[in-house]
C-alpha positions in Angstrom: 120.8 141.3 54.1 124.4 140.9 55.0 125.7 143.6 57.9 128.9 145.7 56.3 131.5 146.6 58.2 132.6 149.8 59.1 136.2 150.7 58.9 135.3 154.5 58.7 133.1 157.4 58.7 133.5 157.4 55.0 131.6 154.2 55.0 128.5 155.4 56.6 125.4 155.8 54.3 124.7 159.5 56.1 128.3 160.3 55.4 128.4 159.1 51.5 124.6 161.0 50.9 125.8 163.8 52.6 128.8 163.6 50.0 126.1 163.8 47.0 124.1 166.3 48.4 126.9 168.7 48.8 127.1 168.1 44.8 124.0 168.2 43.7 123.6 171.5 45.8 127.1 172.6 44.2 124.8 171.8 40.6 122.0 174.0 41.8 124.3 176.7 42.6 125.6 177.3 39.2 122.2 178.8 38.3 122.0 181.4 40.7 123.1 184.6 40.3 126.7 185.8 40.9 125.8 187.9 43.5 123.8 185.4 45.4 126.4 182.6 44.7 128.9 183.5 47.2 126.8 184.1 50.2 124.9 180.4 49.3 128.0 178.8 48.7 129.8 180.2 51.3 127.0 178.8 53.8 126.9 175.4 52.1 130.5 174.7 52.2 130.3 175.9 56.0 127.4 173.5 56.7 129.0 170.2 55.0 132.3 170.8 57.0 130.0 171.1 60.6 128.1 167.8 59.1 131.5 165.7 58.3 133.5 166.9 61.7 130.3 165.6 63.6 130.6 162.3 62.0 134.1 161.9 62.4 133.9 162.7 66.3 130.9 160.7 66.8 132.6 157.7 65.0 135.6 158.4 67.3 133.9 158.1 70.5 132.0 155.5 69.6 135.4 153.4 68.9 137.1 154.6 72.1 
């Protein structure tokens, strides 16, 4: 198996299933309730921003 190269955080495996998660939970969401939406999605978006900024930083340390 041939190694890819990197040019990004966008190109990390984590980073692109991270990317479908955050979809597929965005699917689920659409069945809940209205009242329980915004709490849940509010949370979700939170969590997929703290998951993306970690990868970014760690990418940029490792390159400096």
């Amino acid at each position: 198996m041939k190694a890819q190269r990197i040019e990004s955080f966008e190109d990390l495996e984590v980073y692109q299933k991270l990317c479908q998660l955050h979809l597929d939970l965005n699917k689920i969401s659409l069945q809940f309730p209205q009242f329980e939406l915004y709490e849940l999605g509010s949370g979700w978006i939170r969590e997929k921003r703290s998951f993306s900024e970690e990868i970014r930083l760690f990418q940029e340390m490792v390159q400096n």
